[in-house]
C-alpha positions in Angstrom: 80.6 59.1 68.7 80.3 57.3 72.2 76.8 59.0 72.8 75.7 58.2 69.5 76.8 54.9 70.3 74.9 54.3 73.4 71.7 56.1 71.7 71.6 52.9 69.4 72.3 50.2 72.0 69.9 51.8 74.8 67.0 53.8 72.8 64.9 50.9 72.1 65.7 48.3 74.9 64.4 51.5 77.1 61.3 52.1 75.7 60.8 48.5 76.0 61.5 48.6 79.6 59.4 51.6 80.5 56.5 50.0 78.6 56.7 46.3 79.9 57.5 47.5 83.4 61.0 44.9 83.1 62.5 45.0 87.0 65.8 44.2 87.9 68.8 46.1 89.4 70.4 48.9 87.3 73.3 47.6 85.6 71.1 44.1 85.0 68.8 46.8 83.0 71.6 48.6 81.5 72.8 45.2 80.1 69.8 44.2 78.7 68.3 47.5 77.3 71.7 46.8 75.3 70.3 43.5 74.5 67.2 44.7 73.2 68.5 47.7 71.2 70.1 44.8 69.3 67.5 42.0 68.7 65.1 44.3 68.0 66.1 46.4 64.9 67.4 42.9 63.7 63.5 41.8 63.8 63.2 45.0 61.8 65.9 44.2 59.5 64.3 40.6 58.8 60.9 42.6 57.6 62.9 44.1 54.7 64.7 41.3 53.7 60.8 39.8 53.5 58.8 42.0 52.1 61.5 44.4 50.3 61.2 47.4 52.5 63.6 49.9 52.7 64.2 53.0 54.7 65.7 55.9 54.1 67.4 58.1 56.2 64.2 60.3 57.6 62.6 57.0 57.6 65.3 55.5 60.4 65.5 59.5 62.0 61.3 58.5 62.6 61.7 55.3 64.2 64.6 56.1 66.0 62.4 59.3 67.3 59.1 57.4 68.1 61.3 55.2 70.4 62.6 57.9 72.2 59.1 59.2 72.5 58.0 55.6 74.0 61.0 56.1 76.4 60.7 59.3 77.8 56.6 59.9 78.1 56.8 58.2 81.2 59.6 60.6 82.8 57.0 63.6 82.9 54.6 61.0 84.3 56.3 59.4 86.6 58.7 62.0 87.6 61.4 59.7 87.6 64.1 58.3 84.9 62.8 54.6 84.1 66.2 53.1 84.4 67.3 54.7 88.0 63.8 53.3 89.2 65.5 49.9 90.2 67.2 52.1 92.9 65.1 52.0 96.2 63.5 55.8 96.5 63.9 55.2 100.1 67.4 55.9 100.2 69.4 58.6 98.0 72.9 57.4 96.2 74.4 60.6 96.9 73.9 60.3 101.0 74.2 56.0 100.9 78.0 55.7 99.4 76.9 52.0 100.1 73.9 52.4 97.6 76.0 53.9 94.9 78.5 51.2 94.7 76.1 48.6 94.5 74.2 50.1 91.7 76.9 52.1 89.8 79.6 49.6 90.6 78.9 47.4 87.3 78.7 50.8 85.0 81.7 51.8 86.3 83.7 48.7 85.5 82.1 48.5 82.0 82.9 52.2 81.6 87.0 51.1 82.7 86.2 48.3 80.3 85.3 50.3 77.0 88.0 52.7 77.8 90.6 49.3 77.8 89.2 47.6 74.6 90.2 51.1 73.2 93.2 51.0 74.3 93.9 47.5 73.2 92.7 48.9 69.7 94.6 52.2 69.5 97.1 51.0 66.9 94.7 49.6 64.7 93.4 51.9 61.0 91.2 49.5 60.1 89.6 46.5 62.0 91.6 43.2 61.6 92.2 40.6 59.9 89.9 38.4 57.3 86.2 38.5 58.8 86.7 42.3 59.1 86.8 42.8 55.4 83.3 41.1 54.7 81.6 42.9 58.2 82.7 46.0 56.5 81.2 45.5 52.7 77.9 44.3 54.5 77.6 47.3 56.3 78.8 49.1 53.5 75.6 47.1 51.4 72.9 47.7 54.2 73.6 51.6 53.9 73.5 51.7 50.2 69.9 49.3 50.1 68.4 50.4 52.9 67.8 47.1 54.8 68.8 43.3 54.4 68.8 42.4 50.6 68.6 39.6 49.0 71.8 39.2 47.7 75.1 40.5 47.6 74.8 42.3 44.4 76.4 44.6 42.9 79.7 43.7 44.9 79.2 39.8 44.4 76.7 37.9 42.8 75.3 35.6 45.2 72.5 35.1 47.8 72.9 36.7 51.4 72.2 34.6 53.9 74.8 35.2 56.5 74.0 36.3 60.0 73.2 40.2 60.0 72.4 41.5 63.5 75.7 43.1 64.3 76.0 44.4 60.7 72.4 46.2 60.8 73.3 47.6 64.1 76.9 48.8 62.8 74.9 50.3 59.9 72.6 52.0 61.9 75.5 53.5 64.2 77.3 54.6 61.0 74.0 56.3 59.6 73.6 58.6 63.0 77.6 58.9 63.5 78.7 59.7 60.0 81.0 57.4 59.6 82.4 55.3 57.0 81.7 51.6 57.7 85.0 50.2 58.4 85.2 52.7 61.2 81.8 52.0 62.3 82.9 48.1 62.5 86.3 49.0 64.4 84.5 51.9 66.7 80.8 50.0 67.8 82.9 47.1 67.7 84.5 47.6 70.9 81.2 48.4 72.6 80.1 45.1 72.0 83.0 43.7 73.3 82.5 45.4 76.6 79.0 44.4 76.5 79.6 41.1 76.5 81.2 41.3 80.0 78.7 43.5 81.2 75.8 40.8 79.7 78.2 38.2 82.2 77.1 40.5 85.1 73.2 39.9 84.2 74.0 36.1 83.8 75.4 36.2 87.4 72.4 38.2 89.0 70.2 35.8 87.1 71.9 32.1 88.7 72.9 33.8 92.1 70.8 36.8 93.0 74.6 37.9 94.2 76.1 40.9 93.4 79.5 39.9 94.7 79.3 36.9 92.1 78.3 38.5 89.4 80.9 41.3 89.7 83.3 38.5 89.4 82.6 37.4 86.4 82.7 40.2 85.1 85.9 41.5 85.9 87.4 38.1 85.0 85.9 38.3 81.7 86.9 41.5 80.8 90.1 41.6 82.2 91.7 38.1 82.8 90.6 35.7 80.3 92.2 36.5 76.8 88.9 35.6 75.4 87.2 37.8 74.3 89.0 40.7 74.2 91.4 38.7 71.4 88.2 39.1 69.6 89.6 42.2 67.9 92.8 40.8 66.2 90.2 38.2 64.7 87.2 41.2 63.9 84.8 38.5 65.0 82.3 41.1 65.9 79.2 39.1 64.9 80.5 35.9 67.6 80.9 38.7 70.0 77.2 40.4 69.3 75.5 36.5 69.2 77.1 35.3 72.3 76.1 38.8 74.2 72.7 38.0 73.2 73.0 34.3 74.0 74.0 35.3 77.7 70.8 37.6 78.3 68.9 34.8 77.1 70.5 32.1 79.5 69.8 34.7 82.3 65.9 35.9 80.4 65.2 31.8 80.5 66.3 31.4 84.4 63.9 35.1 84.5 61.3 32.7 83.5 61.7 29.5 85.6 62.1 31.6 88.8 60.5 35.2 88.2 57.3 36.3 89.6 56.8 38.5 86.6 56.9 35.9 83.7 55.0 37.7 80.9 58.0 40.6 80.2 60.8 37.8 81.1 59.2 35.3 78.2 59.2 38.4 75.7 62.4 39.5 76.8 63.6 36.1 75.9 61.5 35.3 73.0 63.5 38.6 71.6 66.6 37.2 72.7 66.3 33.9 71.1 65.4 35.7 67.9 68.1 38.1 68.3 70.6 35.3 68.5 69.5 33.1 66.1 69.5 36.2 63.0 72.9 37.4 64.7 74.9 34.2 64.9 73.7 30.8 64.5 76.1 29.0 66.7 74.9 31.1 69.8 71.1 30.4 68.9 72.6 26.5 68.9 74.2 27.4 72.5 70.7 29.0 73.7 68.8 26.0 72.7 71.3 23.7 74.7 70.6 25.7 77.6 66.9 25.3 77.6 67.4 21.4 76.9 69.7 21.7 80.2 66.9 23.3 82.3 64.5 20.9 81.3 67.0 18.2 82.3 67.4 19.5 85.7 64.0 20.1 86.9 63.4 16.0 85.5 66.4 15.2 87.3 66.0 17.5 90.5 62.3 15.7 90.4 60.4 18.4 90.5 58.7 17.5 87.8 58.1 14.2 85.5 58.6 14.1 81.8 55.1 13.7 81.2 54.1 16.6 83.2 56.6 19.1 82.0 53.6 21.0 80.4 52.0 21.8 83.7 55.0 22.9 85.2 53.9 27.0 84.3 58.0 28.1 84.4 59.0 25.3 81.7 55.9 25.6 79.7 56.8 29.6 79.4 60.3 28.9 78.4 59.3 26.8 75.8 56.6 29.0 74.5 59.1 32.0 74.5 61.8 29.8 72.5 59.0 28.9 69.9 58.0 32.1 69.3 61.4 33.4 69.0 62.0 31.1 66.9 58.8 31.1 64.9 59.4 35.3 64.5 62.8 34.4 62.3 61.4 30.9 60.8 61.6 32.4 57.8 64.7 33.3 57.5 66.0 30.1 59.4 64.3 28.2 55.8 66.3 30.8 53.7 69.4 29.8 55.3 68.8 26.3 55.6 68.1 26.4 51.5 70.9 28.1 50.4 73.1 26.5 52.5 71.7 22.9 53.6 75.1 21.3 52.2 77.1 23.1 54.8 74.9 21.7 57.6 76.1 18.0 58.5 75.8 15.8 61.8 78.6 13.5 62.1 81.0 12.1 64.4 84.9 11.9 64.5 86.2 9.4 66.4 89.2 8.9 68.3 91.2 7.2 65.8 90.8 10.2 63.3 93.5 12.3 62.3 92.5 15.7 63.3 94.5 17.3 60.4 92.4 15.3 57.8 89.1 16.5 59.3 89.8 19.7 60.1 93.3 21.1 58.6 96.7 20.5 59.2 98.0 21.7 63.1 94.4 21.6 64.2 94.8 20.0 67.7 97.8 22.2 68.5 95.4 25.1 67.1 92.9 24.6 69.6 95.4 24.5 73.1 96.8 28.0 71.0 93.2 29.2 71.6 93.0 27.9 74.8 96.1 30.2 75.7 98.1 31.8 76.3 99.2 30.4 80.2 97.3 32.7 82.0 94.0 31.1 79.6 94.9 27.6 80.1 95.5 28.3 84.2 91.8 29.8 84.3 90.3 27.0 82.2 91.7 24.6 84.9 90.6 26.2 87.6 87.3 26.6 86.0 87.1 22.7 85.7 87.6 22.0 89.2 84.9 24.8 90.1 82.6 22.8 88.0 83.5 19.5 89.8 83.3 21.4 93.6 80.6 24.1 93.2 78.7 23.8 89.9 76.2 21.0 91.0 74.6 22.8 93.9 71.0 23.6 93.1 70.9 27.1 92.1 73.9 26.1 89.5 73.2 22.5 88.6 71.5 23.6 84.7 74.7 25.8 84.6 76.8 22.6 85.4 74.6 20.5 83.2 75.1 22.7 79.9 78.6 23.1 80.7 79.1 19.7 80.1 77.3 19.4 76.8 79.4 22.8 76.0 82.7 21.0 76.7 81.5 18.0 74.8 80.4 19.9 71.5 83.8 21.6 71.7 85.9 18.3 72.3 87.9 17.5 68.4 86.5 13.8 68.7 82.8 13.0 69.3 79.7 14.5 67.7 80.2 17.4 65.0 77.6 19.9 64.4 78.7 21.3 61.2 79.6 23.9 59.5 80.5 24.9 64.0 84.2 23.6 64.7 85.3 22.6 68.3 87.4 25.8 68.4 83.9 27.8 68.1 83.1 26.2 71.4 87.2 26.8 73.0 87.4 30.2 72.1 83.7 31.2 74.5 85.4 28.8 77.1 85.5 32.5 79.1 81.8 31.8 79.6 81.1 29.1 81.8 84.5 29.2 83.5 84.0 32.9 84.2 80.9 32.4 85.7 82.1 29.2 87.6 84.9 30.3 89.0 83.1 33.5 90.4 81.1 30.9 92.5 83.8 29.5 93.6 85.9 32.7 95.0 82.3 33.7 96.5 81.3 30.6 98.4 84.1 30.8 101.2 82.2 34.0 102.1 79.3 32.9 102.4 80.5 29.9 105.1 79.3 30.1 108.7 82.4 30.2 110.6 85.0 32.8 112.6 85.1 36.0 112.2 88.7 35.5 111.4 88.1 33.4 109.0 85.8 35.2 107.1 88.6 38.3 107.2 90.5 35.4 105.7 88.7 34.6 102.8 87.8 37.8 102.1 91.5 39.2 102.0 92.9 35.8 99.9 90.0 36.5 97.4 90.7 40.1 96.7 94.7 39.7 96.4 93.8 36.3 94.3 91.4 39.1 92.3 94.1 41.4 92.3 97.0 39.3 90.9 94.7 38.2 88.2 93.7 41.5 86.8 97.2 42.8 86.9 98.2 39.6 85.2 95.2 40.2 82.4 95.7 43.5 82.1 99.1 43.5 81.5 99.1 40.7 78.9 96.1 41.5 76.9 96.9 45.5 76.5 98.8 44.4 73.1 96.3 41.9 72.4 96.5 42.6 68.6 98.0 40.3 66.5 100.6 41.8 64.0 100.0 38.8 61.7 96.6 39.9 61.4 96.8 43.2 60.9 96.7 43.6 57.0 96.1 47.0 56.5 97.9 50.0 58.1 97.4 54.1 58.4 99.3 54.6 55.4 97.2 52.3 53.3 94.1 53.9 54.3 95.7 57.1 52.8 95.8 55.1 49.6 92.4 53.8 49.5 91.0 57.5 49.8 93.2 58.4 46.9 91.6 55.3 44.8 87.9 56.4 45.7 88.7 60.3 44.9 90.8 59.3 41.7 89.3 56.1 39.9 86.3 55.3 38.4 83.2 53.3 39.6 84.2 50.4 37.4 88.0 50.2 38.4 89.1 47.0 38.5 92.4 45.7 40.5 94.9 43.1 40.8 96.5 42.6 44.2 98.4 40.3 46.3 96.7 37.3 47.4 97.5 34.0 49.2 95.8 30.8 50.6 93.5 31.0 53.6 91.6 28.3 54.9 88.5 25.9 53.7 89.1 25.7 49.8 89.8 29.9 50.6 92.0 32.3 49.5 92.4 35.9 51.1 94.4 39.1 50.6 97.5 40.1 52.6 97.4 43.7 52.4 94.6 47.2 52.2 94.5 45.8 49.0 91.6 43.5 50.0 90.3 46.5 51.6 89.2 48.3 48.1 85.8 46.7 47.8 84.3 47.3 50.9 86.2 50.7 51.5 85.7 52.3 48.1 83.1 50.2 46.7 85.7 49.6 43.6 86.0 45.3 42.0 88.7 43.5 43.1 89.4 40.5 41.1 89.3 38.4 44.6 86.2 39.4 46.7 86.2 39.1 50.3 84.9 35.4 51.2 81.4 36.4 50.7 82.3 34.5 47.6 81.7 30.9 49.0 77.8 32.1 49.1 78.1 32.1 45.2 77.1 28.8 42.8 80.3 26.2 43.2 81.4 26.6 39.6 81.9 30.2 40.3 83.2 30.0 43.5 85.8 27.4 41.9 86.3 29.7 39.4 87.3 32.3 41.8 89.7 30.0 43.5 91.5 29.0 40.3 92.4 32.7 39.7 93.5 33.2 42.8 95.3 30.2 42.8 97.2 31.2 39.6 97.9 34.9 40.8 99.3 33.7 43.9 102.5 32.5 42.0 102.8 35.9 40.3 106.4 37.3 41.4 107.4 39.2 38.1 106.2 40.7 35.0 105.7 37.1 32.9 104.2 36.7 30.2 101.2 34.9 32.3 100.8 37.9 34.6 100.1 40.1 32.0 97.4 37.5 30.5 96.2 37.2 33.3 95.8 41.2 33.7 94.0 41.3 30.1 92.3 38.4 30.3 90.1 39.7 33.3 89.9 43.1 32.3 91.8 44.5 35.5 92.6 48.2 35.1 94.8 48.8 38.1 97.2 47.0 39.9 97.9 47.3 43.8 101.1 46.7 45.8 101.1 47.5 49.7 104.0 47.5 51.8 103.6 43.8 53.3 105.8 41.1 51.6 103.2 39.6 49.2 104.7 37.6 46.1 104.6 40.5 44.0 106.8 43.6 44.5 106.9 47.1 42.8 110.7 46.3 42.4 110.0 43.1 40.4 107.4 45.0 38.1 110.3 48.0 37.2 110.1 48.8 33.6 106.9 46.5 33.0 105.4 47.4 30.2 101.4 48.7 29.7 101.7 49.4 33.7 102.1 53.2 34.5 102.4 54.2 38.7 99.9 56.6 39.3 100.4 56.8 43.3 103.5 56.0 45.6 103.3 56.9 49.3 104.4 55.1 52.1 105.2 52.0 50.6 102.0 51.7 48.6 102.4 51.6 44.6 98.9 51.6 42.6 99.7 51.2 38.9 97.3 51.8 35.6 97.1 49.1 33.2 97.2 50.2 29.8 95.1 47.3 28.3 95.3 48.3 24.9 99.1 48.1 25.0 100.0 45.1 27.4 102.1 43.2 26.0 101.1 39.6 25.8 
């Protein structure tokens, strides 16, 4: 499964490397052959939605092999392996130990990485939590249709226009792996996770041209900060894939400004900005900040006037590359803006506002949670003051700059893009403090001083290193939430028994309660039915909200009523008949309604009860009303 894994997120991004002659050292090509494997079956995945193409599986098999064709004709040209080609052929990494550590250092730690997400994720059956569910049933869709459809039909009858990168690439990986899709989402999940450090390594190389830095980073953000690895108790898999992709395109757009080889750095970005804006929309948001903040600086820095930013030939390529990206996916930007225009608001809360009324209840005391726990909140601090004492030096000054309008966007009061919440913003505060705090360990080395001294600084910033990954590593290793686990091993025994033992057009009860934003959830593998078995649940997962109000409201007002639902009433069993639900599941959390309250009910028969889990048939014909 991990080969199969890597053959999705490298197969592409290499044959676009060997064919655009992309430079850069080898884990910096690693990183973003990853990138590209993403972005570009995405652009793929935006053709079908367009033009109703679909693909079967000798179809995908084809593409899949012409890539590796595109990737490998050049080995038995060149004689050499495309990606080990950023290593000098002057020297061999097997006689320079030096060599070897600088290239393979960053592969290394990303292979340590993957290996901890997994651990971190050991205990889990299915992938946590409430955005998990809907991940899974898009997968679940994209397998079934082929590509993107137009809507989320049969499962729930409203439009699709949510963000689909990670989802195509998770369906892609199930396709090869033979998996079933909740396991694809938990497994290539924690790939991306990794990645996303490993994409803070590229960022590094991009600003500083240093190593050291960029090493840094990455270990911070994979092993210190709780962000992101606390990703996987929330299943926010599409954030993780759209902020990956944001990263490379931060370090494709410095590529641009500074490189000497701009025509592969513009495409690579122009891919990355299309990448982003189909995988998550509030990363595309983040990406376009961070071009505003390089055209800031080089008005600022004066080297060049406002009314002479088209001659300057790195701005005018950045721009180009953003347009086009964004051109490639217009499309699909008007589809979204369409179906969802209401959701998208520009306002501003200001200070006197009560937090709880704009937001919900607890929200300010929700955000310093994210910011946590101690270990978070220390880092964030000592990211500030890195900002303050090394962020506006030239080579980091647009990093400093879009910092600022990053912490701004994320503040509670101020201006509100919505539907994006400042919590969006304090939950990626890993990235800019990550890659400012690296420059700040870093520069004491680079001072021209005493030997001593520079023994010194070297020692304090490895023990400081030290302490803090210890300190991560041993905090984070049960990152998982229990709260948001809502499915265990022994429900997942019970979902196979419903998709070997019930019909296609079973339709259940189970427990549900109150979520968030006008939205209710379920609290146990229960919720899990629809995208694991493909059988109707009364409450979908929150796909729902995509649907026409009145039936979204509709929806709600069930839910709402079978929330209360702690015996066998009269209403219950209504409320069974009335919506034509044919079986009725209890799991072993402590949802409202319990096997022991339903003993003796009558038109409900238990057909399974196994570790806690209880699945009764409804006898509709003889429920009593």
């Amino acid at each position: 499964m991990i080969v199969l894994a890597f053959f999705i997120l490298l197969l592409p991004g290499l044959a676009w490397q060997v064919w655009l002659d992309a430079k850069g050292d080898l884990a910096s090509r690693f990183a973003e052959c990853i990138g590209i494997s993403l972005a570009l079956p995405a652009l793929v995945g935006l053709a079908t939605y367009l033009f109703g193409w679909r693909f079967s599986g000798a179809g995908i098999i084809w593409l899949y092999g012409l890539a590796g064709i595109l990737a490998v004709f050049p080995f038995f040209r060149r004689k050499t392996a495309p990606l080990l080609e950023s290593i000098p052929d002057s020297q061999s990494p097997i006689t320079n130990i030096q060599l070897l550590i600088t290239n393979f250092l960053p592969l290394i730690l990303f292979a340590l990485l993957l290996a901890f997400r997994f651990y971190q994720a050991r205990d889990l059956a299915l992938p946590a939590w409430v955005d998990s569910v809907h991940h899974t049933l898009i997968v679940r869709l994209f397998l079934e249709t082929g590509g993107v459809p137009l809507t989320v039909q049969p499962y729930i009858d409203a439009p699709f226009y949510y963000h689909f990168g990670f989802h195509l690439s998770t369906a892609l990986y199930a396709f090869f792996a033979r998996l079933s899709p909740d396991q694809a989402v938990l497994i290539f999940g924690q790939f991306l996770n990794a990645f996303v450090s490993l994409a803070m390594y590229r960022l590094g190389m991009a600003l500083w041209n240093d190593r050291r830095r960029a090493w840094v980073a990455m270990l911070l953000t994979g092993f210190v900060f709780q962000m992101p690895g606390y990703y996987l108790t929330w299943g926010r898999y599409t954030l993780l894939t759209g902020v990956g992709l944001l990263i490379l395109g931060m370090a494709a757009a410095l590529d641009v400004i500074h490189s000497s080889n701009v025509r592969e750095a513009a495409a690579r970005l122009a891919v990355f900005a299309a990448g982003a804006l189909l995988t998550h929309y509030f990363a595309a948001v983040l990406l376009a900040l961070f071009f505003a903040a390089l055209v800031l600086d080089r008005i600022v820095g004066g080297r060049v006037r406002p009314w002479q930013l088209w001659k300057d030939e790195g701005l005018r390529a950045m721009i180009l590359a953003g347009l086009v990206g964004f051109l490639m996916v217009s499309p699909w930007v008007w589809q979204v803006w369409v179906a969802g225009n209401q959701y998208f608001r520009v306002s501003v809360v200001a200070p006197g506002q009560s937090l709880d009324e704009v937001y919900f209840s607890g929200y300010l005391d929700y955000l310093w949670f994210l910011l946590g726990p101690y270990r978070s909140q220390v880092m964030a601090c000592v990211g500030l003051a890195a900002l303050v004492l090394v962020g506006w030096r030239k080579k980091t000054r647009p990093f400093a700059v879009w910092t600022v309008a990053f912490v701004i966007l994320s503040l509670p009061w101020g201006i509100r893009l919505a539907p994006f919440r400042p919590d969006y913003g304090v939950i990626m505060v890993f990235l800019p403090a990550g890659m400012l705090i690296a420059d700040a360990f870093v520069t004491p080395l680079d001072a021209q001083s005493h030997a001593w001294f520079r023994w010194l600084a070297r020692g304090t910033l490895a023990a400081a290193l030290f302490s803090l990954l210890v300190w991560g590593v041993r905090e984070t290793k049960d990152v998982v939430n229990p709260v948001t686990v809502l499915a265990h091993a022994e429900e997942v025994n019970a979902l196979g028994w419903i998709e070997a033992h019930t019909s296609e057009d079973a339709n259940f009860f189970i427990n549900v309660t109150y979520w968030q934003a006008g939205a209710y959830r379920g609290v146990d593998g229960g919720w899990w039915i629809m995208p694991v078995t493909g059988r109707r649940t009364f409450l979908p997962p929150v796909l729902y909200g995509f649907d026409a109000r009145e039936d979204v409201l509709a929806i709600n007002a069930l839910a709402e009523r079978a929330a209360q639902f702690a015996d066998c009433s009269a209403d219950f069993r209504a409320f069974l008949h009335e919506n034509t639900l044919t079986y009725v599941y209890l799991g072993p959390s402590q949802g409202p309604l319990r096997p022991e309250t339903l003993a003796g009910c009558a038109g409900l028969n238990v057909v399974y009860q196994l570790d806690g889990v209880t699945i009764y048939a409804v006898d509709l014909a003889h429920l009593e009303p």
